[in-house]
N, C-alpha and C positions, 0 to 999 in steps of 0.2 A: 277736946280734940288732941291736946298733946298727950294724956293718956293713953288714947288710943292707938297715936303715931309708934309712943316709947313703947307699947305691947305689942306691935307688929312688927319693931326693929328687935326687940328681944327675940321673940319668934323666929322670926325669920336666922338672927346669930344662932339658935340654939341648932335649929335645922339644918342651917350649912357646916355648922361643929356634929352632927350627926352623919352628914353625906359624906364628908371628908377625913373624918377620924372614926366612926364607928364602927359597931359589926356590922360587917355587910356593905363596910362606905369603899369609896376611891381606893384607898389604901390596901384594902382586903382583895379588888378585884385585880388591882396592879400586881399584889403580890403571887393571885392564884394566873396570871397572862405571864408571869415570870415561869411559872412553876409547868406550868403547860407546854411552854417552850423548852424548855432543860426536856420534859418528859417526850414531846418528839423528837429533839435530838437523842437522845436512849434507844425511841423505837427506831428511828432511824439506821443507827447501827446495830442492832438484835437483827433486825430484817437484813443487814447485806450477810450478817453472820448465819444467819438461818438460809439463804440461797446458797451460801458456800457447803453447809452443809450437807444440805437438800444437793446440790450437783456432786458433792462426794458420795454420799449415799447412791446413785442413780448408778454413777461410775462404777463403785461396784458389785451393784446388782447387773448390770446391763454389761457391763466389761473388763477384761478378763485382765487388762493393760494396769488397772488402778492395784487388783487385786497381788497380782503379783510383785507390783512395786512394793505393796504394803508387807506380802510376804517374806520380801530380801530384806525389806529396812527394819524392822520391827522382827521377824523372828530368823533372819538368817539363813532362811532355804533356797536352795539354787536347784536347776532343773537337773536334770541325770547328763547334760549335757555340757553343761558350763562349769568352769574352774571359780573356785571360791580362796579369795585371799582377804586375811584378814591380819590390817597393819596397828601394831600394839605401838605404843610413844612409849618411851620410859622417861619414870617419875621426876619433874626438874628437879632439880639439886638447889638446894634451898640455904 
């Protein structure tokens, strides 16, 4: 009988050193519940980056307001109507 007992407590130590330490144990599921987390925070912010985008794109397909901003800031064009100045800094003296 205590053969028995001593092969079911072996047993039983090797199989909870397999649920808690192995592939596939405790360890491995806590590490991928970590990793999952990290990975919706990522989606998390792609997705507010991707509506920003998505709302700049819309703007300017849809309106005329975005486009023209983009126009003065990025290449500099002004209507046949407005005065364009352009203020130059000189170089600090170093």
């Amino acid at each position: 009988m205590r053969l028995i007992n001593a092969l079911l407590l072996v047993l039983v130590v090797v199989l909870q050193f397999k649920l808690w330490f192995g592939d596939g144990g405790l360890r491995d599921k806590w590490q991928l519940e970590a990793a999952v987390l990290e990975q919706q925070a990522d989606n998390a912010s792609l997705l507010l980056r991707n509506k920003v985008l998505a709302s700049e794109v819309w703007d300017l397909k849809n309106g005329t307001e975005a486009l023209e901003e983009r126009a003065r800031n990025e290449l500099g064009l002004v209507e046949p109507d407005q005065e364009f100045f352009q203020v130059v800094e000189s170089p600090a003296k170093g």
